[in-house]
Backbone as ProteinMPNN parsed JSONL, in Angstrom:
{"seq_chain_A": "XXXXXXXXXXXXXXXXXXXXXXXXXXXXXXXXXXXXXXXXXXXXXXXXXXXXXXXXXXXXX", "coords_chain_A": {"N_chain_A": [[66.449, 6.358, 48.595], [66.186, 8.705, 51.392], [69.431, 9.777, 53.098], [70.13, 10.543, 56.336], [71.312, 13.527, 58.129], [73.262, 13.101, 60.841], [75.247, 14.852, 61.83], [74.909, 17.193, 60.607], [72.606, 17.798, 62.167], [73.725, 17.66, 64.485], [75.672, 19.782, 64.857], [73.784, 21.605, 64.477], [72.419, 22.302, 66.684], [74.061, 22.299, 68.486], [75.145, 24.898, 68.323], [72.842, 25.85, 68.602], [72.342, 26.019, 71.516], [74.861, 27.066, 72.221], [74.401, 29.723, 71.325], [72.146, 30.286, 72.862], [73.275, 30.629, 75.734], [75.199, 32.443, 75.022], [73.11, 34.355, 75.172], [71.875, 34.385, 77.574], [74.069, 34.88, 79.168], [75.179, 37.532, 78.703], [72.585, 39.197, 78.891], [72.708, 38.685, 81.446], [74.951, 40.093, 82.247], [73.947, 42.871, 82.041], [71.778, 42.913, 83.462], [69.545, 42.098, 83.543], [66.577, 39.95, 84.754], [66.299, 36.803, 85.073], [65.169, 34.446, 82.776], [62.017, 33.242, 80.925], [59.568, 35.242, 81.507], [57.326, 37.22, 81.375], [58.012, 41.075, 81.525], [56.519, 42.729, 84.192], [54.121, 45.56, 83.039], [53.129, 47.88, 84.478], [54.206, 48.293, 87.519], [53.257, 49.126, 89.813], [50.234, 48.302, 89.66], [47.28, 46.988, 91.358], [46.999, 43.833, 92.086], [44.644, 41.427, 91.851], [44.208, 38.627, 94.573], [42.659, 35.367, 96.011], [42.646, 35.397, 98.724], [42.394, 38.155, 99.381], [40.238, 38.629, 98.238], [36.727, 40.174, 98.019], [34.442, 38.436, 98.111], [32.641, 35.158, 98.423], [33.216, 32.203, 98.094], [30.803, 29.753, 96.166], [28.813, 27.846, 97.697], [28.963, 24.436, 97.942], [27.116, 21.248, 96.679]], "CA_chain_A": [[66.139, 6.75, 49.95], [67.208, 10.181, 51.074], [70.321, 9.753, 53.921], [70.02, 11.733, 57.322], [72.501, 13.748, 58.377], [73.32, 13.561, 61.62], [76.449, 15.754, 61.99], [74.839, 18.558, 60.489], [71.382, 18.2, 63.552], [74.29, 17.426, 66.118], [76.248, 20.701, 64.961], [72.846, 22.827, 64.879], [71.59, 21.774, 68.714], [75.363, 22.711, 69.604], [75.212, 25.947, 68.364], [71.545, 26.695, 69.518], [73.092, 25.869, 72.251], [76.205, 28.328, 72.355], [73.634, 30.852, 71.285], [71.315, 30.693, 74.786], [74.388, 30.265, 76.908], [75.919, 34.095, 75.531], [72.134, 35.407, 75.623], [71.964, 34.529, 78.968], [75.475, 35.327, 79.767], [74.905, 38.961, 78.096], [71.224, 39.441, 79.927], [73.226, 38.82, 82.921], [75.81, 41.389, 82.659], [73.4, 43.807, 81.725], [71.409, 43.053, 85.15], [67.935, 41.22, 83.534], [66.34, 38.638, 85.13], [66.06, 35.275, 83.873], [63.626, 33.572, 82.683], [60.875, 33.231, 80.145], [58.107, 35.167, 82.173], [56.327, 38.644, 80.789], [57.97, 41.429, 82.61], [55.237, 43.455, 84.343], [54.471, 46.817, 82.583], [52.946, 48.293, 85.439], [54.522, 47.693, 88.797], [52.12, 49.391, 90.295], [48.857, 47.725, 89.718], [47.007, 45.939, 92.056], [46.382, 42.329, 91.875], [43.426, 40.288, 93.408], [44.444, 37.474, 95.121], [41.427, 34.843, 96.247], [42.926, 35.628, 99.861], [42.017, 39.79, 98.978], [38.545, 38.857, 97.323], [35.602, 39.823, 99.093], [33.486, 37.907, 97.217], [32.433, 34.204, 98.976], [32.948, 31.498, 96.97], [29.395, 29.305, 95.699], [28.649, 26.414, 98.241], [28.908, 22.517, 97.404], [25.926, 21.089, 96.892]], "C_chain_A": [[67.135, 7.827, 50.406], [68.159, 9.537, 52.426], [70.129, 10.403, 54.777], [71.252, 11.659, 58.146], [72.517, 14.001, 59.645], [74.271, 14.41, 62.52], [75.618, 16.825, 62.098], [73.635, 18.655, 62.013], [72.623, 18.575, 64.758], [74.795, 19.137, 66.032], [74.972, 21.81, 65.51], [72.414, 22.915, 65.802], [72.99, 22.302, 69.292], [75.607, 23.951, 69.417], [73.931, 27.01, 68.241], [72.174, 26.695, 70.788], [74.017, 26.678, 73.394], [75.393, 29.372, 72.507], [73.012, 31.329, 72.483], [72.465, 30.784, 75.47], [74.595, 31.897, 76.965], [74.486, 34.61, 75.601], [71.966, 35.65, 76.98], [73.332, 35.332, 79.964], [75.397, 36.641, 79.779], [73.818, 39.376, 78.457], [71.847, 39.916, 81.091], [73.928, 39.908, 83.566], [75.046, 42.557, 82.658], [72.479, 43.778, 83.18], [69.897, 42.591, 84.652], [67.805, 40.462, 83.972], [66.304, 37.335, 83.778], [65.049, 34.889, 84.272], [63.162, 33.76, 81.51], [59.402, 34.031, 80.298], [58.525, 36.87, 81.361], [57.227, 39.822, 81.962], [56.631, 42.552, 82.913], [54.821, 44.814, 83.929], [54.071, 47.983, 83.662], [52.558, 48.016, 87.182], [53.55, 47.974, 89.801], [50.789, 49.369, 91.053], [48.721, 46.84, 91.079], [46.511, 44.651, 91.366], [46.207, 41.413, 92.766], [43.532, 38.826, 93.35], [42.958, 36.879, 96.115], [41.718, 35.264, 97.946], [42.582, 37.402, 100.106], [40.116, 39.81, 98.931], [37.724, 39.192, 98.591], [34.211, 38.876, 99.168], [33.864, 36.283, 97.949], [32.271, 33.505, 97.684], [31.595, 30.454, 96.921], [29.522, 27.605, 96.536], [28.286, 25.456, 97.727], [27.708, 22.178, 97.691], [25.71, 19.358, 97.082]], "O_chain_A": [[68.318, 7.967, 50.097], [67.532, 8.606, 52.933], [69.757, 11.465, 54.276], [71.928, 10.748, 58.625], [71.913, 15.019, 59.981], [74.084, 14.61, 63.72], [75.424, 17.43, 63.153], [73.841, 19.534, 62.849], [72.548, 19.436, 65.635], [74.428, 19.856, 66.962], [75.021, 22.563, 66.483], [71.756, 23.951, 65.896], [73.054, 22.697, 70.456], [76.34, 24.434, 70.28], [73.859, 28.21, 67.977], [72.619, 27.815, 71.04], [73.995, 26.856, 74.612], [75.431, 30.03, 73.547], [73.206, 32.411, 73.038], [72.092, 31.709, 76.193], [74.428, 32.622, 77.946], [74.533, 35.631, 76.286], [71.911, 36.753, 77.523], [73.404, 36.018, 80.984], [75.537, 37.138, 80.896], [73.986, 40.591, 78.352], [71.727, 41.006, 81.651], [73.806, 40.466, 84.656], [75.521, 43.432, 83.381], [72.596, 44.742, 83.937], [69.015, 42.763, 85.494], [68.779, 39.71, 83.936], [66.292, 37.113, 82.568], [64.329, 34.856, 85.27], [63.849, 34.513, 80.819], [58.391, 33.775, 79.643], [59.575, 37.39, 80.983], [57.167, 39.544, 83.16], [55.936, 43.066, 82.037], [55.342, 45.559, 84.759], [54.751, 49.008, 83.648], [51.543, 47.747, 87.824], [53.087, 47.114, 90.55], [50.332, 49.843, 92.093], [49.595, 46.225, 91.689], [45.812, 44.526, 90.361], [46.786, 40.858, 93.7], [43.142, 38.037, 92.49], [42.289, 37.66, 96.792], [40.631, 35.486, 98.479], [42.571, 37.75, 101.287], [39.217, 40.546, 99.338], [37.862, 38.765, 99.738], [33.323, 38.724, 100.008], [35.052, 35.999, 98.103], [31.646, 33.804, 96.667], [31.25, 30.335, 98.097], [30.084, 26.585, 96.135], [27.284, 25.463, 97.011], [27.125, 22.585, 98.696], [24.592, 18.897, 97.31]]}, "name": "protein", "num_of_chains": 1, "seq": "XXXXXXXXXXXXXXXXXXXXXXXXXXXXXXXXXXXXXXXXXXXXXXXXXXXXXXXXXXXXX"}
């Protein structure tokens, strides 16, 4: 029966870990937002909000 190591998981979660901390840290200085989200390629654009639409939505029946 194989043995599991749990040193080596604990070390690799502690230096994923380290890793996000300076990406973020180093994002930061540089002046990016945070987060996970898409940034927008064109600021620009419009976008239709159901409060914009002109379009009535399909009555309950």
């Amino acid at each position: 029966m194989v043995k599991i190591n749990y040193g080596f998981e604990k070390r690799r979660k502690e230096m994923e870990k380290k890793r996000k901390k300076e990406e973020k840290k180093k994002a930061k200085a540089e002046g990016k937002p945070s987060g996970d989200y898409d940034i927008v390629e064109n600021p620009d654009a419009v976008v239709e909000t159901p409060e914009d639409s002109t379009e009535t939505p399909p009555a309950a029946q």
